[in-house]
ROSE-4610 file (N, C-alpha, C; in Angstrom, 1 decimal, always signed):
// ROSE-4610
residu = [X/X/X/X/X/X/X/X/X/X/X/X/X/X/X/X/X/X/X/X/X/X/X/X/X/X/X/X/X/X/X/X/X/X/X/X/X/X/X/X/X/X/X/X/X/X/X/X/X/X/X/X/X/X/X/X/X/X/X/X/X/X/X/X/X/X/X/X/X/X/X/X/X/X/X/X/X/X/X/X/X/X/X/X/X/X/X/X/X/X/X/X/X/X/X/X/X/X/X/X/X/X/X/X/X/X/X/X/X/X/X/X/X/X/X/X/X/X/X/X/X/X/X/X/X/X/X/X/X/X/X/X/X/X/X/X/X/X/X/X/X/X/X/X/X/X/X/X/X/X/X/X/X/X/X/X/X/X/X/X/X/X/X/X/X/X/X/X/X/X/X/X/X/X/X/X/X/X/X/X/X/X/X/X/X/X/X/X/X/X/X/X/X/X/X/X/X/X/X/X/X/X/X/X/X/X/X/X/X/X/X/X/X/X/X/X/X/X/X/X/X/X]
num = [1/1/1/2/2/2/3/3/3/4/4/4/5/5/5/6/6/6/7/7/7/8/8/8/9/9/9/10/10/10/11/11/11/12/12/12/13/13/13/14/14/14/15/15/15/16/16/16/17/17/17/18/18/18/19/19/19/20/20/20/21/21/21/22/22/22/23/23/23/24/24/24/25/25/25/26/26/26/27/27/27/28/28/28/29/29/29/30/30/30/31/31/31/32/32/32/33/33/33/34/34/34/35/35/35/36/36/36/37/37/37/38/38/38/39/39/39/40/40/40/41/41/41/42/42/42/43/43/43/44/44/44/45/45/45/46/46/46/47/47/47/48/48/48/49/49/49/50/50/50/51/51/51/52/52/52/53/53/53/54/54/54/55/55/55/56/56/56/57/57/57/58/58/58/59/59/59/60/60/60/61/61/61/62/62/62/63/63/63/64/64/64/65/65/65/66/66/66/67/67/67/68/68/68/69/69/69/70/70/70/71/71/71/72/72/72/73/73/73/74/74/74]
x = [+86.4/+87.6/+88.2/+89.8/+90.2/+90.7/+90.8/+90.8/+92.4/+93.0/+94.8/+94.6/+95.4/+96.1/+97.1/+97.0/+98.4/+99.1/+100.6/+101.4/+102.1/+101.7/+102.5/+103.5/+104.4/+105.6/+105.6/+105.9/+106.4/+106.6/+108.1/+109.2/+109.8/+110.3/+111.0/+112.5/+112.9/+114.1/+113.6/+112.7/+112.0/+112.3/+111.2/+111.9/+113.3/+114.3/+115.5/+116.0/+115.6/+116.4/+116.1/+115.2/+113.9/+115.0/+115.0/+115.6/+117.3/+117.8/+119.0/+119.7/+118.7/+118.7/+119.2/+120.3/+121.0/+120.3/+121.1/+120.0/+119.0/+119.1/+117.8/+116.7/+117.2/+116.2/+115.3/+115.8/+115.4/+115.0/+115.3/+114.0/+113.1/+113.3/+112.1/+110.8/+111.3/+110.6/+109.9/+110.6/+109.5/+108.7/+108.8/+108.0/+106.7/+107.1/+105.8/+104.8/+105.2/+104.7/+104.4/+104.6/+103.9/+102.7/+103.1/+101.8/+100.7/+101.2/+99.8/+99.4/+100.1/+99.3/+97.9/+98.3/+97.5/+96.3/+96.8/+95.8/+95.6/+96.0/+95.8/+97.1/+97.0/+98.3/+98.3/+97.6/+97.6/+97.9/+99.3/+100.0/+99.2/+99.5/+99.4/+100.8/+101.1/+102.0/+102.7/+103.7/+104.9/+104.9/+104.1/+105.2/+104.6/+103.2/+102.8/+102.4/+102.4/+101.6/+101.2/+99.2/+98.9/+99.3/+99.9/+99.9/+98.8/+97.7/+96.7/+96.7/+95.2/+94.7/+95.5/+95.4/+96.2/+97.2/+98.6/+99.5/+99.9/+100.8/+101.1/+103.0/+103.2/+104.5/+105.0/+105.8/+106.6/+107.6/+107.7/+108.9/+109.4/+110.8/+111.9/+112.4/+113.0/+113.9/+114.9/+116.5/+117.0/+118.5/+119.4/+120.3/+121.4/+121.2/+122.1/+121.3/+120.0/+119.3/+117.9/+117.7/+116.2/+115.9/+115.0/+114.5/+113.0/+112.2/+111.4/+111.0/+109.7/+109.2/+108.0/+107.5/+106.3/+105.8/+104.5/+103.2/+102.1/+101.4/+99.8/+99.0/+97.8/+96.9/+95.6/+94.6/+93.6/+92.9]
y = [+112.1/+111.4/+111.9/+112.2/+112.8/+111.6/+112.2/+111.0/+111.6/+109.8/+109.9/+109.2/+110.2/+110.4/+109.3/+109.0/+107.7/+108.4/+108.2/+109.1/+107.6/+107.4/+106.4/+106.9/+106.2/+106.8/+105.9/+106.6/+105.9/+104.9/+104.9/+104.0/+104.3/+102.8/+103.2/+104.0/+104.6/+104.9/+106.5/+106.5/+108.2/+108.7/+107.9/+107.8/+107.6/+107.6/+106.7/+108.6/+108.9/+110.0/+111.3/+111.6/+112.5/+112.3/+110.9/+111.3/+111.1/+111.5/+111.4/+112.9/+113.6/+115.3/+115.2/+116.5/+116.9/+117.0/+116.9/+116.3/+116.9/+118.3/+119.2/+119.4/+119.4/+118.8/+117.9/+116.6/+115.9/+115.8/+115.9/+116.1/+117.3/+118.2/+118.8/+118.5/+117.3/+116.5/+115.5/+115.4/+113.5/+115.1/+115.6/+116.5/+117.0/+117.6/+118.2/+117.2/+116.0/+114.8/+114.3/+114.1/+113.5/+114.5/+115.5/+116.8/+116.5/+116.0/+115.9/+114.8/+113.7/+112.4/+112.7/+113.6/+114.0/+114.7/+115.9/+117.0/+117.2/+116.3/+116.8/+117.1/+116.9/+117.5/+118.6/+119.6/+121.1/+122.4/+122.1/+122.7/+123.9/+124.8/+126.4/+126.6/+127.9/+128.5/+129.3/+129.0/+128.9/+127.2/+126.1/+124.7/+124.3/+124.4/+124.0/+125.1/+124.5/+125.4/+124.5/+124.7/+124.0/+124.3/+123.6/+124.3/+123.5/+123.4/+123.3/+121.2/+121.0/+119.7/+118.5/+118.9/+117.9/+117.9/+118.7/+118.8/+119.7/+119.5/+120.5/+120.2/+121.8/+121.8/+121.9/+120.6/+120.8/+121.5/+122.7/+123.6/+123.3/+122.5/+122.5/+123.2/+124.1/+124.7/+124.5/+124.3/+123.9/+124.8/+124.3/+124.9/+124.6/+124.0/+123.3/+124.1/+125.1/+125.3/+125.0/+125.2/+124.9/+123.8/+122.9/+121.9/+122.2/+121.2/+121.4/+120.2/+119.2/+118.0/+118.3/+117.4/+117.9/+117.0/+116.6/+115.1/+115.5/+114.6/+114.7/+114.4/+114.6/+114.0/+113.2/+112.6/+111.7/+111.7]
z = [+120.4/+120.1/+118.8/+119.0/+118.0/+116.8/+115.7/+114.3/+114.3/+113.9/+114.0/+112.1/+111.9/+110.7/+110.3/+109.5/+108.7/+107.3/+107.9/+106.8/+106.1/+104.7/+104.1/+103.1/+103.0/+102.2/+100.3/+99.8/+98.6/+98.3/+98.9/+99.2/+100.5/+100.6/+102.3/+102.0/+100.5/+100.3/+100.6/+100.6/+100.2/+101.9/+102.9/+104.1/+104.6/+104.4/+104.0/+104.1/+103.0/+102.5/+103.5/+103.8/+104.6/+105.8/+106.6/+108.1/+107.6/+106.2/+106.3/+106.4/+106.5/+106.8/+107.5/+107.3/+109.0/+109.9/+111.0/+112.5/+112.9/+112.6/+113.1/+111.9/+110.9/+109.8/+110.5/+110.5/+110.1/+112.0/+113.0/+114.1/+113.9/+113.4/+113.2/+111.9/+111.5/+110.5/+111.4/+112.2/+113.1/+114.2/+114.8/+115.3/+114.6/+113.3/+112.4/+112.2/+111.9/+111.1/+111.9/+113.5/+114.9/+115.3/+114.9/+115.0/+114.0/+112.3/+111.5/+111.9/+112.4/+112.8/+113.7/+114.4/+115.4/+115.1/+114.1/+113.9/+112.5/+111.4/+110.0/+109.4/+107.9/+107.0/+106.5/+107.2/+107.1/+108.4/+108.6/+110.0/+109.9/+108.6/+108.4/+108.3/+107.6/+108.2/+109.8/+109.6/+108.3/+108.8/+108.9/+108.4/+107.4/+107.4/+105.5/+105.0/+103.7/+102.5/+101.7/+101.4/+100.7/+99.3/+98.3/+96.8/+95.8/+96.4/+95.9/+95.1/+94.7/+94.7/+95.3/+96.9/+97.2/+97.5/+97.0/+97.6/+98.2/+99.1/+100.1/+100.1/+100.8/+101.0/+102.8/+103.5/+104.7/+104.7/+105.2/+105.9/+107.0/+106.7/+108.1/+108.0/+109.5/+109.2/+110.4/+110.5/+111.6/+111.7/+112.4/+112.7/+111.3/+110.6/+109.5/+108.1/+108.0/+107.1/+106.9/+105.9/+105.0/+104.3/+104.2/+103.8/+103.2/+102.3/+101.8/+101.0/+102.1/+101.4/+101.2/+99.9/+99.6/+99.6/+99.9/+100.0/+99.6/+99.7/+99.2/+99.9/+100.0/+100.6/+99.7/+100.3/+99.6/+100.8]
């Protein structure tokens, strides 16, 4: 049985802002983030990059451009 992952936010403003990404942003944000629920907060490249102790960098990228959130793990 596979172990499901829980992504908690800051603030619910932090989320707020995250799906206020233009539209393809910000679905290609609930996609990535339905995938680490699933499998871990380490996609690989190109959607993460870990930048070491814990934090890591999400790469969207959509029809409107480039985005770039960054989280942690514990």
């Amino acid at each position: 049985m596979a172990m499901e992952h829980v992504i908690s936010y800051y603030s619910e403003t932090v989320l707020e802002d995250i799906l206020a990404l233009p539209d393809t942003l910000a679905a290609r944000y609930v996609v990535l983030t339905r995938r680490m629920v699933a499998v871990g907060p380490n996609l690989g490249e190109p959607h993460t990059q870990a930048m070491g102790n814990g934090l890591f960098e999400l790469r969207l990228k959509g029809a409107e451009g480039i985005a770039r959130v960054f989280y942690c793990t514990w």
